[in-house]
mmCIF file of the N, C-alpha and C atoms, coordinates in Angstrom:
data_MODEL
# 
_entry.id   MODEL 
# 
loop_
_atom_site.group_PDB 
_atom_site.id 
_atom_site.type_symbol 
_atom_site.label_atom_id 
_atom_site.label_alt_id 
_atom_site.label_comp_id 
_atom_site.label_asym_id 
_atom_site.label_entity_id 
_atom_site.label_seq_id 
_atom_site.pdbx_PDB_ins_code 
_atom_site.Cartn_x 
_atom_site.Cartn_y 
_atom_site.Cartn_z 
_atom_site.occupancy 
_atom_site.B_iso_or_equiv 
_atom_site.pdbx_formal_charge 
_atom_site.auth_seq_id 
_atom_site.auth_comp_id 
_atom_site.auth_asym_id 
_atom_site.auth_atom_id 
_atom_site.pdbx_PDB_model_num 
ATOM 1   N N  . UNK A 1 1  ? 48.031  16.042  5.552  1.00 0.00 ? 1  UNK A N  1 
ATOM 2   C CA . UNK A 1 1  ? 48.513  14.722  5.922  1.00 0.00 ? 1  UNK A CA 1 
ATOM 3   C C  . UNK A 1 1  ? 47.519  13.667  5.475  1.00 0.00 ? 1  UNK A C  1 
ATOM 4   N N  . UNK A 1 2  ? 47.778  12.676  5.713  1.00 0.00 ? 2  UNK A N  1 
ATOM 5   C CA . UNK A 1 2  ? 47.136  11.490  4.985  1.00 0.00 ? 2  UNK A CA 1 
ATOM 6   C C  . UNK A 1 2  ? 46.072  11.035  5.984  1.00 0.00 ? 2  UNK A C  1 
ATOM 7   N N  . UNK A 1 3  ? 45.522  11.381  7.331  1.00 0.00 ? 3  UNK A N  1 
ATOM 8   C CA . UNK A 1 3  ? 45.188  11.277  8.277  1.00 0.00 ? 3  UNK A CA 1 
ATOM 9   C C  . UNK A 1 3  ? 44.098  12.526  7.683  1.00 0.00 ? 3  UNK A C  1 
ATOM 10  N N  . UNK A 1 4  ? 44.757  13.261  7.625  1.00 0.00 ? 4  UNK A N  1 
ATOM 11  C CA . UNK A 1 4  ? 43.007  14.470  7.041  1.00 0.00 ? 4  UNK A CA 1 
ATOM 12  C C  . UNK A 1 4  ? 42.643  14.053  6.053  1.00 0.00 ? 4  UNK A C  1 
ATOM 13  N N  . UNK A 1 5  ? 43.394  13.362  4.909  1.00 0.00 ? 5  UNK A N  1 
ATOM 14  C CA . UNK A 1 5  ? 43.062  13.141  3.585  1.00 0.00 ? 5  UNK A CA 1 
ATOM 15  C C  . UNK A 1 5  ? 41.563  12.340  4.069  1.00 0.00 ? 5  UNK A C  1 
ATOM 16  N N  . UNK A 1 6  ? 41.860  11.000  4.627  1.00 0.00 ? 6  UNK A N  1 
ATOM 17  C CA . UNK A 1 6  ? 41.013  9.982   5.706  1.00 0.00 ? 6  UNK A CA 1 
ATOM 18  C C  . UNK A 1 6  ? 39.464  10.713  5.946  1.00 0.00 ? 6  UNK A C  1 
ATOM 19  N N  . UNK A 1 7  ? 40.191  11.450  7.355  1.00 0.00 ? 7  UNK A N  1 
ATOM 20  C CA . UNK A 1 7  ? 39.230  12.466  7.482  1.00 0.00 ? 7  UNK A CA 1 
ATOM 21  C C  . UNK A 1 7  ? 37.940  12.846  6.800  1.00 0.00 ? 7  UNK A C  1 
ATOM 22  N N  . UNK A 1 8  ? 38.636  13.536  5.633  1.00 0.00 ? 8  UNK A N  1 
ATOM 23  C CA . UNK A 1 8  ? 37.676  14.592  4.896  1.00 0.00 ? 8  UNK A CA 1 
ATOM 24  C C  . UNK A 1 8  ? 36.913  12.932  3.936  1.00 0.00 ? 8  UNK A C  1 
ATOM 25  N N  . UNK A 1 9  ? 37.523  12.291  3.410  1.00 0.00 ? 9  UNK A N  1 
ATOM 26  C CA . UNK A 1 9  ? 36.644  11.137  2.845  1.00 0.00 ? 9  UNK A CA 1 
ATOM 27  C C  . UNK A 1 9  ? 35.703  10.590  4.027  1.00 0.00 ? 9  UNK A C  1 
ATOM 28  N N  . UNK A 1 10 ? 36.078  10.232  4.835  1.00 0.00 ? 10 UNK A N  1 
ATOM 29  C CA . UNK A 1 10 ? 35.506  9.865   5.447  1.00 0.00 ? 10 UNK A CA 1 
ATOM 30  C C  . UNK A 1 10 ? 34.240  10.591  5.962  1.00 0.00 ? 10 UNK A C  1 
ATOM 31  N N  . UNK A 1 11 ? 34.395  11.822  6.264  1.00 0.00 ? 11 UNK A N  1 
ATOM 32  C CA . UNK A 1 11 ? 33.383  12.876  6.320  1.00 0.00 ? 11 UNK A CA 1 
ATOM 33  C C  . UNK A 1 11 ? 32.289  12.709  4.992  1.00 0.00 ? 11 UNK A C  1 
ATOM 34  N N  . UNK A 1 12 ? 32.931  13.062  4.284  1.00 0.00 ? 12 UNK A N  1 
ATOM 35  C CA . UNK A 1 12 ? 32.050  12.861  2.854  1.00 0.00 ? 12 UNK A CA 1 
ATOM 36  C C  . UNK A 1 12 ? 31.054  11.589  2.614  1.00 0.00 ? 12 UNK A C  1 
ATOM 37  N N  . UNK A 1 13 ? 31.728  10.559  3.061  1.00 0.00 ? 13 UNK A N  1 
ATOM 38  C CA . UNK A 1 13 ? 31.370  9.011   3.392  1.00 0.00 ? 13 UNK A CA 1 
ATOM 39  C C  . UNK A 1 13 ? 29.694  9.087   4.236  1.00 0.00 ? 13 UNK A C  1 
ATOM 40  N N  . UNK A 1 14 ? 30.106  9.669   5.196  1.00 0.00 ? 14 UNK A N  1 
ATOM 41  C CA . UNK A 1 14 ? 28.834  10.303  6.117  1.00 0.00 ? 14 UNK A CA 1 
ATOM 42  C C  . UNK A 1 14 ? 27.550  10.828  5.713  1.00 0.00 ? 14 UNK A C  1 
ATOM 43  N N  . UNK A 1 15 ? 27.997  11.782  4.687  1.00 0.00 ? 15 UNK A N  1 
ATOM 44  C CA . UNK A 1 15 ? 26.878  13.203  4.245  1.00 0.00 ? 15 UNK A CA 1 
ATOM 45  C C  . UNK A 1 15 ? 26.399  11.986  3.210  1.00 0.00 ? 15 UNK A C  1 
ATOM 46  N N  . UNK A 1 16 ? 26.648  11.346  2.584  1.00 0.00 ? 16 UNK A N  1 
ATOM 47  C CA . UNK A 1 16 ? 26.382  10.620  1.278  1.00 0.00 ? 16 UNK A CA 1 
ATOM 48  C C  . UNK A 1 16 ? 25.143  9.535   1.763  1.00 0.00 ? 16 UNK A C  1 
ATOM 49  N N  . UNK A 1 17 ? 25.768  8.489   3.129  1.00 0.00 ? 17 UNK A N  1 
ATOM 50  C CA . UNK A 1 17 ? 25.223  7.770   3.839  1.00 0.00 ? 17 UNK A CA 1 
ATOM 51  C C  . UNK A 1 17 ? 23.763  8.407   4.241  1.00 0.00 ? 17 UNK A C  1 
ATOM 52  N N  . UNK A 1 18 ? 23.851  9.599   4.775  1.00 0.00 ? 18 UNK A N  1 
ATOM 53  C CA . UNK A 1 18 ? 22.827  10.387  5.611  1.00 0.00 ? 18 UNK A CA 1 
ATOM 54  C C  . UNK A 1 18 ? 21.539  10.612  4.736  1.00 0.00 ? 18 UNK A C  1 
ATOM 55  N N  . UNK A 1 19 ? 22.546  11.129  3.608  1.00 0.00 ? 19 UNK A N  1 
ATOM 56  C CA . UNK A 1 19 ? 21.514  11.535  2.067  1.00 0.00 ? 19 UNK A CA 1 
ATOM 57  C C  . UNK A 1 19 ? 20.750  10.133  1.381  1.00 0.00 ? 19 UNK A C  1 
ATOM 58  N N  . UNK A 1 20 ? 21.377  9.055   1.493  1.00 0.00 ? 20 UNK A N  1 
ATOM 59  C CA . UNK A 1 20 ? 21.014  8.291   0.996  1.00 0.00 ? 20 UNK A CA 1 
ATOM 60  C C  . UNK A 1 20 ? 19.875  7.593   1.901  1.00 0.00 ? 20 UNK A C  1 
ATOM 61  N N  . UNK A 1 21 ? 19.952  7.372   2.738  1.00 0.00 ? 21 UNK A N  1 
ATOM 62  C CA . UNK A 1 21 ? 19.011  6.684   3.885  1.00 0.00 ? 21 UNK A CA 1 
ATOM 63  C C  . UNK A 1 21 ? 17.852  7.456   4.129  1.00 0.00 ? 21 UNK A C  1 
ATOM 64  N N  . UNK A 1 22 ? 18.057  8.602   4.061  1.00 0.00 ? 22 UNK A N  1 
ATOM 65  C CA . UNK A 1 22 ? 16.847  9.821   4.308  1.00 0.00 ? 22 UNK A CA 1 
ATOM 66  C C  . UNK A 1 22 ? 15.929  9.889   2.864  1.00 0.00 ? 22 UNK A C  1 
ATOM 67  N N  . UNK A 1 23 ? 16.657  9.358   1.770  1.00 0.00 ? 23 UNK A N  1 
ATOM 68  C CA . UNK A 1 23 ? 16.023  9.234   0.370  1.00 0.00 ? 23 UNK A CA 1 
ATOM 69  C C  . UNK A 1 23 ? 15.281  7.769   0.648  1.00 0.00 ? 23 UNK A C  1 
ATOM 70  N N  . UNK A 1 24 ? 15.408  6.894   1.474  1.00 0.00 ? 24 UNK A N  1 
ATOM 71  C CA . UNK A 1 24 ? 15.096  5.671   1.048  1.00 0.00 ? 24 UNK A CA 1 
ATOM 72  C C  . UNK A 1 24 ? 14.092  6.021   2.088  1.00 0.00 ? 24 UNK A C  1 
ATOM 73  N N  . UNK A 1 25 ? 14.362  6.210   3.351  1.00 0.00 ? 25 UNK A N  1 
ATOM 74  C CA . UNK A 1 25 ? 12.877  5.815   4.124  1.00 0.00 ? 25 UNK A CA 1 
ATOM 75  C C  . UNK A 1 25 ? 11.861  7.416   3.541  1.00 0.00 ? 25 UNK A C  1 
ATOM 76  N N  . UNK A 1 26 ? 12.082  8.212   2.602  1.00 0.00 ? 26 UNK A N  1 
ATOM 77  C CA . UNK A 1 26 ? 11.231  8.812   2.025  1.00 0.00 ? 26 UNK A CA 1 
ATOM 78  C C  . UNK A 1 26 ? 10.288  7.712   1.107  1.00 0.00 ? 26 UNK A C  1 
ATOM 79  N N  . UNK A 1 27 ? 11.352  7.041   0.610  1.00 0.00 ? 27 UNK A N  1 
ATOM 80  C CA . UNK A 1 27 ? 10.537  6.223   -0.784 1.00 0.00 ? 27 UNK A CA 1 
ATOM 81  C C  . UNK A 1 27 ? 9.912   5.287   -0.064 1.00 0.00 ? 27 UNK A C  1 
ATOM 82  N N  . UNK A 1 28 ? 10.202  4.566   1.035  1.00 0.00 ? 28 UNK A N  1 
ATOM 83  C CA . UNK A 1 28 ? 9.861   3.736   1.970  1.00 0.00 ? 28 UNK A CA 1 
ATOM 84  C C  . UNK A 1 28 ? 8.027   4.218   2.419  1.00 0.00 ? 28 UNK A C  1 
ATOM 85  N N  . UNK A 1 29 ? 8.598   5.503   2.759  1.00 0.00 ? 29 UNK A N  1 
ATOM 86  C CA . UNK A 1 29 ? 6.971   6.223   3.544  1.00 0.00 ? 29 UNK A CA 1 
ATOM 87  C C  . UNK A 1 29 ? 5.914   6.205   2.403  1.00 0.00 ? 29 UNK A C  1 
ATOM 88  N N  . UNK A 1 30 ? 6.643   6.709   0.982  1.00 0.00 ? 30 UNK A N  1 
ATOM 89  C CA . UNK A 1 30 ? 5.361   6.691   -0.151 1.00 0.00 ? 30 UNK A CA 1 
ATOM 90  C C  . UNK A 1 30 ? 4.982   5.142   -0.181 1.00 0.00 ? 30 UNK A C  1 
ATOM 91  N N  . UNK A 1 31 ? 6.068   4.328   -0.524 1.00 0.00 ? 31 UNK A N  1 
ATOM 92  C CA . UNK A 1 31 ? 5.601   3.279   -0.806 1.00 0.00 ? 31 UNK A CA 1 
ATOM 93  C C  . UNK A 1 31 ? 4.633   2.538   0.353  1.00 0.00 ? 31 UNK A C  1 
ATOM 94  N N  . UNK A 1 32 ? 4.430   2.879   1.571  1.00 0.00 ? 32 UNK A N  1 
ATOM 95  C CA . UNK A 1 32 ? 4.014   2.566   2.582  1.00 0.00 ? 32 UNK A CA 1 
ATOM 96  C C  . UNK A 1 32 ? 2.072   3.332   2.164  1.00 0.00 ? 32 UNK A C  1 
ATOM 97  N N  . UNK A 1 33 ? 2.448   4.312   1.749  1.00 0.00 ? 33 UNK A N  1 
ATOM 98  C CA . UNK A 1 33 ? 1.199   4.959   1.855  1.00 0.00 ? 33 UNK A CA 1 
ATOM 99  C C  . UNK A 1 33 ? -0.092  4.773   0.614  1.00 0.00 ? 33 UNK A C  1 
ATOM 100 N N  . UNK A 1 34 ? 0.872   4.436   -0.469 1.00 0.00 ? 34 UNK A N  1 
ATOM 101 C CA . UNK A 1 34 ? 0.391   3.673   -1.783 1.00 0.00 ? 34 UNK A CA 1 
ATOM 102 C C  . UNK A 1 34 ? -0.219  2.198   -1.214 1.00 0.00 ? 34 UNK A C  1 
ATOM 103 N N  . UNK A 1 35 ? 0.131   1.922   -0.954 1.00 0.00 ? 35 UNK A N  1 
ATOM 104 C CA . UNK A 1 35 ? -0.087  0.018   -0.621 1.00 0.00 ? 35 UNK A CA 1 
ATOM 105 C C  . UNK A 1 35 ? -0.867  0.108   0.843  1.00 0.00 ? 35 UNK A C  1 
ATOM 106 N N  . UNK A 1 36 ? -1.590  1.156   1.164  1.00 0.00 ? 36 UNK A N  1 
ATOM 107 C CA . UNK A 1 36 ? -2.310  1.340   2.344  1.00 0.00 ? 36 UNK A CA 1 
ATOM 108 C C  . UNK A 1 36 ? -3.664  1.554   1.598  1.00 0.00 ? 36 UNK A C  1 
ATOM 109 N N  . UNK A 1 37 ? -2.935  2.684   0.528  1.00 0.00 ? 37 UNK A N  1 
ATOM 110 C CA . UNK A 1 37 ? -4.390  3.088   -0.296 1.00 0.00 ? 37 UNK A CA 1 
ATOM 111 C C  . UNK A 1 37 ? -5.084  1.759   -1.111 1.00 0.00 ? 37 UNK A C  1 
ATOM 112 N N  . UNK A 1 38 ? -4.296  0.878   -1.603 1.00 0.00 ? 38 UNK A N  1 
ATOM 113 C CA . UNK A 1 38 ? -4.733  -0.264  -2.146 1.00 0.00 ? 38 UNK A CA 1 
ATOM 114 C C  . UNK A 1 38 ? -5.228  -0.863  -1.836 1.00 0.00 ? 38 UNK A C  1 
ATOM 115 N N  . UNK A 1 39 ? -4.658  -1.100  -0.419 1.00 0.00 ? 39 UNK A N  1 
ATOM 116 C CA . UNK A 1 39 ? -5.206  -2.167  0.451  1.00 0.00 ? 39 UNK A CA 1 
ATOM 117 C C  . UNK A 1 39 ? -6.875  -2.056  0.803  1.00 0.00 ? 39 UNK A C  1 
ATOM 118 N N  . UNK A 1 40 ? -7.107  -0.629  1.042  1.00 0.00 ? 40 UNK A N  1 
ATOM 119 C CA . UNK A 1 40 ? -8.604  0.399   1.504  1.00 0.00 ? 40 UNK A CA 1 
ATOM 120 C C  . UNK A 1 40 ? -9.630  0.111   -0.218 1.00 0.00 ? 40 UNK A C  1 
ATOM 121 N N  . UNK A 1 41 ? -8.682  0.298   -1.628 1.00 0.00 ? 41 UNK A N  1 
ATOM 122 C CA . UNK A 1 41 ? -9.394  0.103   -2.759 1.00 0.00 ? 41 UNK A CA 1 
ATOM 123 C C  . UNK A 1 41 ? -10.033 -1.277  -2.630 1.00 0.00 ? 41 UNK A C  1 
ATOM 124 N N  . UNK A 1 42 ? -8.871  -2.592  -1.719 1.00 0.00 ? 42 UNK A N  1 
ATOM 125 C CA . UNK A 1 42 ? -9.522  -3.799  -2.153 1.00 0.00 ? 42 UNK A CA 1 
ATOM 126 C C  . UNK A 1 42 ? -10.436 -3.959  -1.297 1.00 0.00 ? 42 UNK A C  1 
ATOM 127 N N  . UNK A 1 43 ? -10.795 -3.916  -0.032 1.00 0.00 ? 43 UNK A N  1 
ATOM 128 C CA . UNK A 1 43 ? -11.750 -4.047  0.563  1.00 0.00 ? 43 UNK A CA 1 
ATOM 129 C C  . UNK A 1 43 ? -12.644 -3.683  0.566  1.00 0.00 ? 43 UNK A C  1 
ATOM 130 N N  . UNK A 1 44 ? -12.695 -1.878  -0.063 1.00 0.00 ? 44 UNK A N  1 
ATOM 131 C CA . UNK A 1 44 ? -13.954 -1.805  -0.733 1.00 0.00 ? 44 UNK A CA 1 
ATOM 132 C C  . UNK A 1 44 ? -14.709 -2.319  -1.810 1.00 0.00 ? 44 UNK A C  1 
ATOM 133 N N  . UNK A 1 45 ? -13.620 -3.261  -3.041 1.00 0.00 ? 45 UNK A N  1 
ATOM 134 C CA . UNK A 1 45 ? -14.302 -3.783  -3.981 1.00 0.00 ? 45 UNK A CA 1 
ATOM 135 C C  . UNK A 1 45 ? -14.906 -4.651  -3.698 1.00 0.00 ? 45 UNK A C  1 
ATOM 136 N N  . UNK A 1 46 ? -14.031 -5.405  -2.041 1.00 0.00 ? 46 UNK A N  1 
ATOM 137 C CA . UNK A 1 46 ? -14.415 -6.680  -1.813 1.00 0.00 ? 46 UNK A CA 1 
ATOM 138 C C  . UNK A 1 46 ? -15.938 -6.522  -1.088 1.00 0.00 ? 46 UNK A C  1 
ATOM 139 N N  . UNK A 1 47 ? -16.263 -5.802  -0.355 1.00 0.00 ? 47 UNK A N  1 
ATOM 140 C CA . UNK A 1 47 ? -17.663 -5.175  0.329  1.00 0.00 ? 47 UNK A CA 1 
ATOM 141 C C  . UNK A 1 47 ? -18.490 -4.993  -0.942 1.00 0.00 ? 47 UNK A C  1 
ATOM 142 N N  . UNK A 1 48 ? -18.004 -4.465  -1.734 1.00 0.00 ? 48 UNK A N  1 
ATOM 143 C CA . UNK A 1 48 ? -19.227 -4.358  -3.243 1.00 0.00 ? 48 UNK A CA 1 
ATOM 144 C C  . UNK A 1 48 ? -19.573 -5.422  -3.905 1.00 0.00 ? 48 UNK A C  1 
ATOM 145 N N  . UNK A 1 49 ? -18.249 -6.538  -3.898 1.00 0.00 ? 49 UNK A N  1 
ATOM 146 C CA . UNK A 1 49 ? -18.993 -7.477  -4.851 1.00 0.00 ? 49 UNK A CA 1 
ATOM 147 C C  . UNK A 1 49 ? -19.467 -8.343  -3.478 1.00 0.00 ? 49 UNK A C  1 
ATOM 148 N N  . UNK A 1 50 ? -19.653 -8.686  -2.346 1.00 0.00 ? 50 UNK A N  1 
ATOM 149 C CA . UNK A 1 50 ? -20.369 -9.009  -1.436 1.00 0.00 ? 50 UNK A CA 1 
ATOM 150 C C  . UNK A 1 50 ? -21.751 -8.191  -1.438 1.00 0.00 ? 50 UNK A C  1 
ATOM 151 N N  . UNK A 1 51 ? -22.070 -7.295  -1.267 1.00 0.00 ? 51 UNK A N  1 
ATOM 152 C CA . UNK A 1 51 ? -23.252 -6.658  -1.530 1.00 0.00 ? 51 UNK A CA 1 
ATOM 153 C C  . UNK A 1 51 ? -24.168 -6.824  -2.721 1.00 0.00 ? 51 UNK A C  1 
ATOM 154 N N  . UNK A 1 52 ? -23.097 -7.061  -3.661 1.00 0.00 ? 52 UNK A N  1 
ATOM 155 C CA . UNK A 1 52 ? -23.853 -7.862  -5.193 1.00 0.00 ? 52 UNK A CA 1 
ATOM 156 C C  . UNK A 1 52 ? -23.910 -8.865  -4.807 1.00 0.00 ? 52 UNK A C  1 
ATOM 157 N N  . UNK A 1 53 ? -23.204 -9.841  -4.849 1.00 0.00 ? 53 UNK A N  1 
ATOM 158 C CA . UNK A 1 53 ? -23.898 -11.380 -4.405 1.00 0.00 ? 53 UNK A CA 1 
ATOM 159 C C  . UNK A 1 53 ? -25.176 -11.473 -3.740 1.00 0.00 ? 53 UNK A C  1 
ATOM 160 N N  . UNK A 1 54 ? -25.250 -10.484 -2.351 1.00 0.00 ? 54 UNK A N  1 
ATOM 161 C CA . UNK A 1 54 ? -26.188 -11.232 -1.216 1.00 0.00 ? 54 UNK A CA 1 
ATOM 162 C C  . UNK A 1 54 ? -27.217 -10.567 -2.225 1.00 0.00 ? 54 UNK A C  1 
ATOM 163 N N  . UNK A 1 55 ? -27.900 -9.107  -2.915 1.00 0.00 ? 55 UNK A N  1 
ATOM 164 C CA . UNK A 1 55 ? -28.759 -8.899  -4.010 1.00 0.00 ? 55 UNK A CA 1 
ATOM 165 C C  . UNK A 1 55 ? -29.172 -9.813  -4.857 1.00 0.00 ? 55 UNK A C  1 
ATOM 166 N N  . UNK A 1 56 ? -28.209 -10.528 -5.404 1.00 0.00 ? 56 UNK A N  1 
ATOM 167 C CA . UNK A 1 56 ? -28.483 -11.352 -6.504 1.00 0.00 ? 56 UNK A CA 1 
ATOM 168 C C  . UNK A 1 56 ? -29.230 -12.229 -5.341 1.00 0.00 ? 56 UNK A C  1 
ATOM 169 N N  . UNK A 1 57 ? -28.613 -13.178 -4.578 1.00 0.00 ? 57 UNK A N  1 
ATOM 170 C CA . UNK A 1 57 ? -29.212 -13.911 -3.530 1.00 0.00 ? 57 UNK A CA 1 
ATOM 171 C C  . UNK A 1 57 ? -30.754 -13.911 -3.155 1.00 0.00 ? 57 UNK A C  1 
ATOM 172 N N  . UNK A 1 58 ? -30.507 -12.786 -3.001 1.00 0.00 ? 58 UNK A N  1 
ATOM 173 C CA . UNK A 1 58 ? -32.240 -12.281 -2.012 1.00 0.00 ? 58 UNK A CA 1 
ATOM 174 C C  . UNK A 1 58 ? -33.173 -12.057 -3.403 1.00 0.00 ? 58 UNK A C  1 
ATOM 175 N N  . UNK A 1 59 ? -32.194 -12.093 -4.749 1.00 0.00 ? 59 UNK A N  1 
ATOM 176 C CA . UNK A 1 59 ? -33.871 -11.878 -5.900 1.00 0.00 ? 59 UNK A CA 1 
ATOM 177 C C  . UNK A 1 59 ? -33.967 -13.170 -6.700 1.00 0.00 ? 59 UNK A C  1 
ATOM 178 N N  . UNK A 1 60 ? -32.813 -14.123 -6.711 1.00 0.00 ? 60 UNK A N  1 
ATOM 179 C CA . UNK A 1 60 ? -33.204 -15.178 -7.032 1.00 0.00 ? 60 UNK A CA 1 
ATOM 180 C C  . UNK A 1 60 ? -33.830 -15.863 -5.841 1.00 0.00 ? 60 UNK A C  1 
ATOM 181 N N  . UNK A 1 61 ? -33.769 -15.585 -4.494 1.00 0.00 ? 61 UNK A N  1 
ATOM 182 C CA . UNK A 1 61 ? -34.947 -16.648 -3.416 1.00 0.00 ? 61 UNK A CA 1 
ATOM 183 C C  . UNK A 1 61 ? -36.122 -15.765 -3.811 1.00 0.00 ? 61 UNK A C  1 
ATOM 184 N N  . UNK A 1 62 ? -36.292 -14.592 -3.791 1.00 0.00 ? 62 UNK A N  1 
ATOM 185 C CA . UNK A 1 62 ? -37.674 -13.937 -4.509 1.00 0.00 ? 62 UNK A CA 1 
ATOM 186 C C  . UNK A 1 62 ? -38.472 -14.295 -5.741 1.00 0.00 ? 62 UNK A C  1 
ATOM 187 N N  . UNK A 1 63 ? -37.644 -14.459 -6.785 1.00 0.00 ? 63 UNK A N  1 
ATOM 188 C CA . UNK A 1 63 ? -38.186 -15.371 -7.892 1.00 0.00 ? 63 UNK A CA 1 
ATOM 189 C C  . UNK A 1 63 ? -38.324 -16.484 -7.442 1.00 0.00 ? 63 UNK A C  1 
ATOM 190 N N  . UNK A 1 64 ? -37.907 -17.201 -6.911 1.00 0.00 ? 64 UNK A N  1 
ATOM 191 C CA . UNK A 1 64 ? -38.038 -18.785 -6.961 1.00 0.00 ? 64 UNK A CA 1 
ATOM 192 C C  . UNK A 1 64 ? -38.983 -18.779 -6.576 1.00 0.00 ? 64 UNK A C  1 
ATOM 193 N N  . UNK A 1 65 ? -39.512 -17.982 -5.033 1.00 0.00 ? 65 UNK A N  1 
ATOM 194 C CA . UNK A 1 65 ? -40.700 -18.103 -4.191 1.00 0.00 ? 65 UNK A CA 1 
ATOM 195 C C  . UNK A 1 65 ? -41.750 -17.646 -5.010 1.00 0.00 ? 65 UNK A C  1 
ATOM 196 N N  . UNK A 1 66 ? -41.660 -16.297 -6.000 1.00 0.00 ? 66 UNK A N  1 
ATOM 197 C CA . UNK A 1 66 ? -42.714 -15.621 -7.238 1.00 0.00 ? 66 UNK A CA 1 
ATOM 198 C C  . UNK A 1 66 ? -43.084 -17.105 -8.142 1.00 0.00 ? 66 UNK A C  1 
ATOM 199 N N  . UNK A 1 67 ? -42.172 -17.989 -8.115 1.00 0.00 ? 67 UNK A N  1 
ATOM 200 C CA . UNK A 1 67 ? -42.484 -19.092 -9.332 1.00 0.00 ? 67 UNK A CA 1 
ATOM 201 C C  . UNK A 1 67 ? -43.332 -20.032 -8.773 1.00 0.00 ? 67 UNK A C  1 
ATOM 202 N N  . UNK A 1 68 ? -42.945 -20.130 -7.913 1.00 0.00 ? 68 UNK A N  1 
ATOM 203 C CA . UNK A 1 68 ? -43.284 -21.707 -6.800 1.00 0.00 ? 68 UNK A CA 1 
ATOM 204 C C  . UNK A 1 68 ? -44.125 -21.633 -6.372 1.00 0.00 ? 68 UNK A C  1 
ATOM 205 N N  . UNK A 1 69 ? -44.729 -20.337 -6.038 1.00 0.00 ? 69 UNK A N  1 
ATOM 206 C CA . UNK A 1 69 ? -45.564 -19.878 -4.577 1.00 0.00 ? 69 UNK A CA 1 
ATOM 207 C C  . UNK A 1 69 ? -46.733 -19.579 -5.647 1.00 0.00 ? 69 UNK A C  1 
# 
């Protein structure tokens, strides 16, 4: 009958939905876990080139004081 025809699409409608959503918050979780790792890469670059600066800092007041002094 045209009522199962319904049915069975409709069923199918489901499994497709289920499959599809379970694919996305997969890609969702990587993409979540990539852009976590990035986030951890930039702050460490950002701590390094802070650590270079205050170096540079502390040997140009060292020279200046080696020149002056």
């Amino acid at each position: 009958t045209s009522q199962m025809v319904d049915t069975v699409w409709q069923r199918e409608r489901d499994i497709m939905d289920y499959a599809f959503r379970q694919s996305e918050s997969s890609t969702d979780r990587a993409l979540s876990v990539l852009l976590a790792d990035k986030e951890i890469d930039q702050a460490q670059w950002e701590s390094a080139q802070k650590s270079n600066d205050d170096f540079k800092s502390v040997l140009a007041y060292g020279a200046t004081r080696w020149l002056v002094g």
